[in-house]
C-alpha positions as CSV (number, residue, x, y, z in Angstrom):
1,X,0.0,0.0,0.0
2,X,1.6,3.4,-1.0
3,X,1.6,6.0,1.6
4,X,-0.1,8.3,0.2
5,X,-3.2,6.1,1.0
6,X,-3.6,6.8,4.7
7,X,-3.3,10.6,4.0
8,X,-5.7,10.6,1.9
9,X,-8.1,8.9,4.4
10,X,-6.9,11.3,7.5
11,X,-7.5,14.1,4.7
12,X,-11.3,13.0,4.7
13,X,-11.6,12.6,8.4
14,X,-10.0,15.9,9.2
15,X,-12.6,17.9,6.2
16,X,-15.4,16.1,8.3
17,X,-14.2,17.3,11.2
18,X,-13.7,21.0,9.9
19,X,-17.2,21.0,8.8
20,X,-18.6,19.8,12.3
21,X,-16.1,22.2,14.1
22,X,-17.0,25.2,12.0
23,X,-21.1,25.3,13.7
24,X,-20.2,23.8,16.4
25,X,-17.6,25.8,18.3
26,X,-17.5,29.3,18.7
27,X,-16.0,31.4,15.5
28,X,-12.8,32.2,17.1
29,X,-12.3,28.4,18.7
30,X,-13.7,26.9,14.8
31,X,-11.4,29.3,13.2
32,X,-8.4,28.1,15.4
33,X,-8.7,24.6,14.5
34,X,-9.9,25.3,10.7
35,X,-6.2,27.2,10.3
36,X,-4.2,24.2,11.9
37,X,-6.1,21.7,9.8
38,X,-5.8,23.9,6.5
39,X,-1.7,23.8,7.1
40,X,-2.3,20.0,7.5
41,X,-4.5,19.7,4.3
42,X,-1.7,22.0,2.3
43,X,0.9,19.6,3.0
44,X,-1.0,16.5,2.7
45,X,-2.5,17.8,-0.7
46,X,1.7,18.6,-1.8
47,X,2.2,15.0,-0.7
48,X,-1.0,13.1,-2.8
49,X,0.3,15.4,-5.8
50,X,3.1,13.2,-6.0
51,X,0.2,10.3,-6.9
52,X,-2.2,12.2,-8.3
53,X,-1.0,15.4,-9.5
54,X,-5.1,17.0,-10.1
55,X,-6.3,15.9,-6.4
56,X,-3.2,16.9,-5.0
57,X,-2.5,20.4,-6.3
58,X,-6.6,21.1,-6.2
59,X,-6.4,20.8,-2.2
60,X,-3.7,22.4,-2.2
61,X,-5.2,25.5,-3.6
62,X,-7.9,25.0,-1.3
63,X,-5.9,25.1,1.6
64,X,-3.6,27.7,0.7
65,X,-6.8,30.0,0.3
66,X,-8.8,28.4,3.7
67,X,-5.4,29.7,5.2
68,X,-5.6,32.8,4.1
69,X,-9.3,32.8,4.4
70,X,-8.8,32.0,8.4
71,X,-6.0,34.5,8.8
72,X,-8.9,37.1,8.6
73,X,-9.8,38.1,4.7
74,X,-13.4,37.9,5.3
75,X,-15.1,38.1,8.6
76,X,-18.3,36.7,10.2
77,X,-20.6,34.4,8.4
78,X,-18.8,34.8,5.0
79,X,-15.8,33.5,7.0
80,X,-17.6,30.9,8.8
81,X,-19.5,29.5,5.2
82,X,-15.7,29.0,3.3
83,X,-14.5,26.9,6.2
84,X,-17.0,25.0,5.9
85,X,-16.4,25.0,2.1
86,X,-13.0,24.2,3.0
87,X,-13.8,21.1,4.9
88,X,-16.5,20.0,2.3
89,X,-13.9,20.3,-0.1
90,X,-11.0,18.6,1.8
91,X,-13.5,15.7,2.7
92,X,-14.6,15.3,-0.9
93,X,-10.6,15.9,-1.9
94,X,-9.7,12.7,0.8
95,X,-12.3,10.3,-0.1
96,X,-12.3,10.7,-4.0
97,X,-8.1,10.9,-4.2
98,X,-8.8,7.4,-1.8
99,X,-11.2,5.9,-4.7
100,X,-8.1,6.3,-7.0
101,X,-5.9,4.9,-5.5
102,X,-7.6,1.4,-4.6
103,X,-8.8,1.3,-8.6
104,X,-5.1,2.1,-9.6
105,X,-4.3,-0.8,-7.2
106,X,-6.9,-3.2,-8.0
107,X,-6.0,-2.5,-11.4
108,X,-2.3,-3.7,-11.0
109,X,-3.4,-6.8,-9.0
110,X,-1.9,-10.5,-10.3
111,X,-5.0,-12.3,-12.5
112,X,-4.9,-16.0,-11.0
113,X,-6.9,-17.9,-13.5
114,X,-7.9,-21.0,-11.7
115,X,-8.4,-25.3,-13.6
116,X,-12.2,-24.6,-12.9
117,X,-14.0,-21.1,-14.0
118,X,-17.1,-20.1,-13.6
119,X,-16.4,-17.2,-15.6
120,X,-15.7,-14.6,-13.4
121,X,-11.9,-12.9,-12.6
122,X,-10.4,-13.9,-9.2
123,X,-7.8,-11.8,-7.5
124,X,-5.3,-13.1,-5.3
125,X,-6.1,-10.9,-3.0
126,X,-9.6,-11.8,-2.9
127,X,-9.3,-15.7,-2.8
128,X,-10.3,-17.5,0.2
129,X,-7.7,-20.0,1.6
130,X,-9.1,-23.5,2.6
């Protein structure tokens, strides 16, 4: 499993957590965390590009601008509504780079043609020991 697999699944559990923070904490507590987690999602997203250079670079433009976004561009509830765009967009950014990487995976995976078929592909991975 490559590495860049478990980021992309923290990735999608830190967006869901952004978009729960950002209604329910207070908007200078929710602003706290969404900055912390938006230098987290930058560097993840630098680190998926490596994998999957659209998916990668695309979160991190999102987080370069949630950054700048909770450093204090916008204020109030136009502040509050792109952090939780941010974390929307993170989660979405997680669970879709994770899709690609298991089908790229799946994809590589050995063929084992077995004496009887029934038609259908096995993978290795997939075949029950007895």
């Amino acid at each position: 499993m490559k590495l860049s697999y478990p980021l992309t699944q923290v990735l999608a559990v830190a967006g869901a957590f952004v978009v729960v923070a950002t209604f329910a904490f207070s908007s200078s507590t929710s602003t706290s965390i969404d900055f912390a987690i938006s230098i987290g999602a930058t560097l993840t997203g630098l680190a998926i590009a490596r994998t999957n250079l659209a998916v990668g670079l695309g979160t991190t433009l999102v987080g370069a601008w949630s950054i700048l976004v909770t450093l204090g561009i916008f204020s109030g509830s136009t502040q509050r509504w792109l952090d939780f765009a941010a974390g929307v967009a993170f989660a979405a950014a997680g669970l879709v780079a994770g899709a690609l990487i298991e089908r790229s995976q799946r994809r590589a995976a050995p063929v084992v043609a077995p004496a009887t078929s029934n038609g259908y592909r096995v993978y290795e991975q997939d075949r029950v020991a007895a």
